[in-house]
C-alpha positions in Angstrom: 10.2 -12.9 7.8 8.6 -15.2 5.3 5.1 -13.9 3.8 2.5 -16.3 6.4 -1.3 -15.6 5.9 -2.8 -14.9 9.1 0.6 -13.5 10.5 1.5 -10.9 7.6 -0.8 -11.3 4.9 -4.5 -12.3 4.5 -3.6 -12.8 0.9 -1.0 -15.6 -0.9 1.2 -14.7 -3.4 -0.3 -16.6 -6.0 -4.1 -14.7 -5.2 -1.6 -11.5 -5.1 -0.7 -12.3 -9.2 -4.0 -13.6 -10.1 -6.1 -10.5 -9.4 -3.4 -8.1 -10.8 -3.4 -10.5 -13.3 -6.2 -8.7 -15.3 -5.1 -5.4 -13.9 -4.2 -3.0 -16.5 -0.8 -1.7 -16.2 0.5 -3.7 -14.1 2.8 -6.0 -16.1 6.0 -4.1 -13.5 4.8 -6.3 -11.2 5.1 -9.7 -12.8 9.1 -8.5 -12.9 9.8 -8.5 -9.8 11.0 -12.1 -8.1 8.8 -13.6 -6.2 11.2 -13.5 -2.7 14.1 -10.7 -1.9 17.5 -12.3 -2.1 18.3 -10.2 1.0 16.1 -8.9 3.7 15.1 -4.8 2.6 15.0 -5.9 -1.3 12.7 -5.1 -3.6 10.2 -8.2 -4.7 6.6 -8.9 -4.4 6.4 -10.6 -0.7 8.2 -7.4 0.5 5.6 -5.4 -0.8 2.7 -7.6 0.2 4.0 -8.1 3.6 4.3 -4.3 3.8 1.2 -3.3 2.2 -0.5 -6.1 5.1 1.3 -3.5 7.5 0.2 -0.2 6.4 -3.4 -1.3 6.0 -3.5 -3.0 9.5 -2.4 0.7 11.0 -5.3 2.6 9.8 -7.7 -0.2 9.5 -9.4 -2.4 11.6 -8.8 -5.7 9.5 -8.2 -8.8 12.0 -5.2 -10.8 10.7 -7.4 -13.7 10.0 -10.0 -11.9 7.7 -10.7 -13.9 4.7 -12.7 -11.9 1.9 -11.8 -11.2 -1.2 -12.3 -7.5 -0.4 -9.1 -7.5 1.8 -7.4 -10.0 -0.3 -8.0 -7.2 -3.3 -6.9 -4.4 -1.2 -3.8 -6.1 -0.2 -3.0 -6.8 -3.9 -3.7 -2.5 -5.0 -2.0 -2.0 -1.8 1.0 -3.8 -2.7 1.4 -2.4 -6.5 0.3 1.0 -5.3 3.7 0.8 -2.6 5.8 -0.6 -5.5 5.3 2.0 -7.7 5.0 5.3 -5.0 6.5 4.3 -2.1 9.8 6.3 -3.1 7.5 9.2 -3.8 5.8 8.7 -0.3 9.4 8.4 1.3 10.1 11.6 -0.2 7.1 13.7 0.9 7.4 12.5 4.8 11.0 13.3 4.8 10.4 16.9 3.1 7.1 17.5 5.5 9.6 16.7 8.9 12.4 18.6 7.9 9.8 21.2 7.7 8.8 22.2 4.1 5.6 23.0 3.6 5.4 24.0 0.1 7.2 24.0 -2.9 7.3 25.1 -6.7 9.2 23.1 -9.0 9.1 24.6 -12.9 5.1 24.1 -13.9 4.3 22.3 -10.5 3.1 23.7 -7.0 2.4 21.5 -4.2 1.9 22.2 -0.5 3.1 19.2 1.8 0.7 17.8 4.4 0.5 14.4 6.5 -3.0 14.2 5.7 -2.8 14.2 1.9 -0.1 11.3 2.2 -2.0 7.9 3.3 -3.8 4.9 1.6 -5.7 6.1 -1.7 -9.4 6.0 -1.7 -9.9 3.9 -4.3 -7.9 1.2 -1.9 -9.7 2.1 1.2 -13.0 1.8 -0.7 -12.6 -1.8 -1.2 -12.5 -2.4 3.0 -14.9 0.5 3.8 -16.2 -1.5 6.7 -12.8 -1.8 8.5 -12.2 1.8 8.8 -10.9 2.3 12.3 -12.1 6.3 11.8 -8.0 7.6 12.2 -7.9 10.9 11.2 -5.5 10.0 8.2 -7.6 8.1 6.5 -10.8 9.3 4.7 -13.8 7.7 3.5 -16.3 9.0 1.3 -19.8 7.4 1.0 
């Protein structure tokens, strides 16, 4: 499916670019094409569309919402999922095959669903669509 504001994105592609843009870091991005060649590839509607999906399930943002807020959301969303999303996949596969913990040379971490979800900083930016799910935690 084709990125559609209103359907799968409150945010274009070109408002997507513009606000990461003057993002530091975040030249990656501007690498990617703008459309996957096949459907599952790697490119910046992919990530929008699926960073429109993850925010929908543990917020409370109608498809239609308009603000720049969301829009700026949407567009850490998306870069935040290009650049972790492996790391994510990684996490949720280790935590249901059952690891809880693990040391790795210098590093220690103990798995948990809770620590894996939508970083603050994100969520901070649409503070008034929190939907209250237990994964997701706001801090005033």
């Amino acid at each position: 499916m084709a990125l559609a504001v209103g359907t799968n994105s409150w945010a274009t592609r070109t408002e997507i670019d513009a606000y990461l843009n003057d993002k530091p870091k975040s030249t990656d991005w501007f690498a990617l094409d703008d459309t996957p060649s096949a459907p599952g590839e790697e490119a910046k509607d992919s990530y929008i569309v699926s960073a429109f999906y993850w925010l929908s399930a543990k917020t409370t943002i109608p498809n239609n919402a308009t603000s720049d807020s969301v829009k700026n959301a949407q567009a850490e969303a998306a870069l935040y999922l290009y650049r972790y999303s492996t790391d994510i996949e990684k996490r949720e596969a280790a935590i249901n095959s059952g690891v809880k913990s693990f040391d790795y040379q210098e590093v220690s971490e103990t798995l948990d669903y809770r620590q894996i979800g939508i970083p603050e900083y994100i969520l901070g930016m649409i503070a008034e669509y929190s939907s209250g799910n237990s994964f997701v935690l706001l801090r005033g």
